[in-house]
Every structure is written in structure tokens, then in C-alpha cells.
matplotlib code that plots the C-alpha trace (Angstrom):
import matplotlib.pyplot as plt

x = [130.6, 128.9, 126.5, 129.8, 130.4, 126.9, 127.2, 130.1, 129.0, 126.8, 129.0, 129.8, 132.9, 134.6, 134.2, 135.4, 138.9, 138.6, 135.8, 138.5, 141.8, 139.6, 138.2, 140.9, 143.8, 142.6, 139.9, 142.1, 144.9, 142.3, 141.5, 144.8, 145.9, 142.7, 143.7, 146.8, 146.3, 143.8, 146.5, 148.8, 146.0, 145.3, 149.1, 149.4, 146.4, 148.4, 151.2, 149.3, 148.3, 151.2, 154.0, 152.2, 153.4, 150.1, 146.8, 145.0, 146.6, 143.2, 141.4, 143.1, 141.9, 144.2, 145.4, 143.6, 146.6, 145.9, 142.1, 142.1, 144.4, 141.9, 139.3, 140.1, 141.7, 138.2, 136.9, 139.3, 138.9, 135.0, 135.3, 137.5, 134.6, 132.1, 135.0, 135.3, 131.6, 131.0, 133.5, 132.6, 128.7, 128.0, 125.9, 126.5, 124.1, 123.3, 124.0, 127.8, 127.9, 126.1, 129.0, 132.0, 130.0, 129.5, 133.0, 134.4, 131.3, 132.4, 135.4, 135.2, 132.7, 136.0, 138.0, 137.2, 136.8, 139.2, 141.3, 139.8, 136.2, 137.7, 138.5, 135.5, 133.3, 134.6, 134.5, 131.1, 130.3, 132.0, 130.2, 127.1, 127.8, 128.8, 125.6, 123.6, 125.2, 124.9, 121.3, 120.4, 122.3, 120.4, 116.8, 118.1, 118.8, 116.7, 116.5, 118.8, 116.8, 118.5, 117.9, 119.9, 123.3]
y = [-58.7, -61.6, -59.0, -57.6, -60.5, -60.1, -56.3, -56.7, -59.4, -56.4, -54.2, -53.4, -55.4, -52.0, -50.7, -53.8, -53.1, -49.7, -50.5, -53.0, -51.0, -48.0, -50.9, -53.4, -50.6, -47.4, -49.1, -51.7, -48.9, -47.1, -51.2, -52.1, -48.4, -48.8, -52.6, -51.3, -48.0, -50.3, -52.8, -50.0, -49.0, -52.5, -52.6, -49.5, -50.9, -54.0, -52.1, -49.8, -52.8, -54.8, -52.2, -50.9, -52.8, -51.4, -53.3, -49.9, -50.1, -51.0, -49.0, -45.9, -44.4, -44.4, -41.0, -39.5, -40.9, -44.3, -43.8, -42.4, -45.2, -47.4, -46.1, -44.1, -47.1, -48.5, -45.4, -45.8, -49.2, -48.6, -45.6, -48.1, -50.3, -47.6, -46.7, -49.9, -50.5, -47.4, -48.0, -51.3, -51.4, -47.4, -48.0, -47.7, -48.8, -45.6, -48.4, -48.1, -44.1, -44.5, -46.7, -44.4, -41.7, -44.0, -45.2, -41.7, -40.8, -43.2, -41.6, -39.0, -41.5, -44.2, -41.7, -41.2, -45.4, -47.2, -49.3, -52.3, -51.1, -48.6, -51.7, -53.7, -50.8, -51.2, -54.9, -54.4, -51.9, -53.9, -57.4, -55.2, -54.3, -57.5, -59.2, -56.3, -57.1, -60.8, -61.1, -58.2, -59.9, -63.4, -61.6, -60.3, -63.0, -66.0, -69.4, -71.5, -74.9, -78.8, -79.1, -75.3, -77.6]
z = [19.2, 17.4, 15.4, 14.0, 12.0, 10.3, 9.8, 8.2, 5.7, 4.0, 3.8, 0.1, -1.2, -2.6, 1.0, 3.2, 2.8, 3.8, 6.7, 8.0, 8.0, 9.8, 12.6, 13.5, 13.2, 14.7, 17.0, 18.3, 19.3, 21.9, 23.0, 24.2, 25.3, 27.6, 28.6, 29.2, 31.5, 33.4, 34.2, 35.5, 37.7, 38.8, 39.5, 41.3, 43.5, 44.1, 45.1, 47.5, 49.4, 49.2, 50.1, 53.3, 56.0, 58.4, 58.5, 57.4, 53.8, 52.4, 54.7, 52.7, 49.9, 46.5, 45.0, 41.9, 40.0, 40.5, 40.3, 36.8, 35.9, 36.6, 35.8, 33.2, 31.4, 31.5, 30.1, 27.2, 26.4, 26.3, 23.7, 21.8, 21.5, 20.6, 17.7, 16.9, 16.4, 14.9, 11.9, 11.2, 11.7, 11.4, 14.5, 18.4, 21.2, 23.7, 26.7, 25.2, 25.5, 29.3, 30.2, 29.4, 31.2, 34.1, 34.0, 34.5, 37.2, 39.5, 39.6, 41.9, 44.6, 44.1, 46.0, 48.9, 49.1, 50.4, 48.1, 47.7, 48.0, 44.7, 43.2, 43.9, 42.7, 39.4, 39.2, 40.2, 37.3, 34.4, 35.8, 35.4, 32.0, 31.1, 32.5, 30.7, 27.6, 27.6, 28.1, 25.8, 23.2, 24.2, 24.2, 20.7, 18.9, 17.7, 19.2, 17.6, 16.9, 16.8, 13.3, 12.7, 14.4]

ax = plt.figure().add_subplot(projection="3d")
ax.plot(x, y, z, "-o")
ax.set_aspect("equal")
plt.show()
């Protein structure tokens, strides 16, 4: 969220105050409610494996519960970005929109996976979006030059 940092140098100084309150308080509470209900779902996945004392545990697909605690919590954390962008640079990149919607699609396919398939699925998705990000950001910004050090 490097661009952040810039948007938010333009901002007007009568409105930074309010611009930040908004961002880093109501933004950040969907962040770590999202980190948060992901972990439970990562824990409940951990459990589901670890508890069952037959080989087939990870064969077995989780219950919806456990499911839209993971993947929900991904969902969640997501829309916290797209709040948290939208308040602080008035702006939001479609790609971030696409991947709440895709979070919560790959619900349904995640269960009838087994466990750890559910759980790779995901990992899968967010090193995608990561990877996305990262080199849309690196097309996007300038080359930084020796003499710019």
C-alpha cells in the first residue's frame, strides 16, 4: 500500500485528520476482524486433521462452518482493504472488488474438497493475488535510478 502514502500527502491539511480517523479506525476494525475469523478457520482446519485419529481425516471435507470461517475471514479482510483504500485515497482498483467475489465463489467448490485441498485452494488464491498485486504495482511505478538512492 505504498501509493497510500502519496495519496495521502495531497490530501488537504483541514481534511487529513478526518481522512485518517475514518481509515486507520473504521478500516482497520474490518482488517483484524477478517485476520481474525480466518485464523479460527485455519484453527478449526488444524483441528479437523489433528483430532481424527483415521488416515482419511484429510480425505474429508470440512463443514460449511469451518469453510466460511476461512474463507469468509478472507472475504472480510479484503473488503477491509477496499474501505481502507477507499477512505484514504477515494479510489479502489476493480481487481480488489473481483477478489472478495472470488473469495466467497470458491466457497461453495471448497466443500465438497477435502481438507487440505480446501485449504490449499485458498493459499493458492491469495498467493495469486499477491503475485497480481506485486507486479502490477512494479509495472506501475517508475524505475528507481542510482543517483535517486
Amino acid at each position: 500500500m505504498g501509493c497510500v502514502d502519496d495519496d495521502l500527502d495531497r490530501v488537504q491539511d483541514r481534511r487529513l485528520p478526518i481522512v485518517a480517523s475514518n481509515a486507520y479506525s473504521l478500516a482497520h476494525f474490518f482488517l483484524i476482524a477478517g485476520v481474525i475469523y480466518s485464523s479460527l478457520g485455519m484453527g478449526q482446519v488444524i483441528d479437523h486433521l489433528a483430532h481424527h485419529r483415521t488416515g482419511r481425516a484429510a480425505q474429508q471435507p470440512l463443514d460449511w462452518i469451518v469453510l466460511v470461517a476461512l474463507y469468509g475471514g478472507v472475504a472480510v479482510y479484503l473488503a477491509g482493504r477496499i474501505l481502507f483504500l477507499r477512505l484514504a485515497v477515494r479510489s479502489v482498483p476493480r481487481t480488489q472488488i473481483v477478489a472478495v467475489c472470488a473469495a466467497l465463489l470458491l466457497l461453495p467448490s471448497a466443500r465438497f474438497m477435502p481438507a487440505l485441498a480446501a485449504l490449499g485452494l485458498l493459499t493458492a488464491f491469495l498467493v495469486t493475488l499477491v503475485g497480481y498485486e506485486w507486479t502490477r504495482r512494479t509495472e506501475q511505478s517508475p524505475e528507481v535510478s542510482d543517483q535517486q538512492l
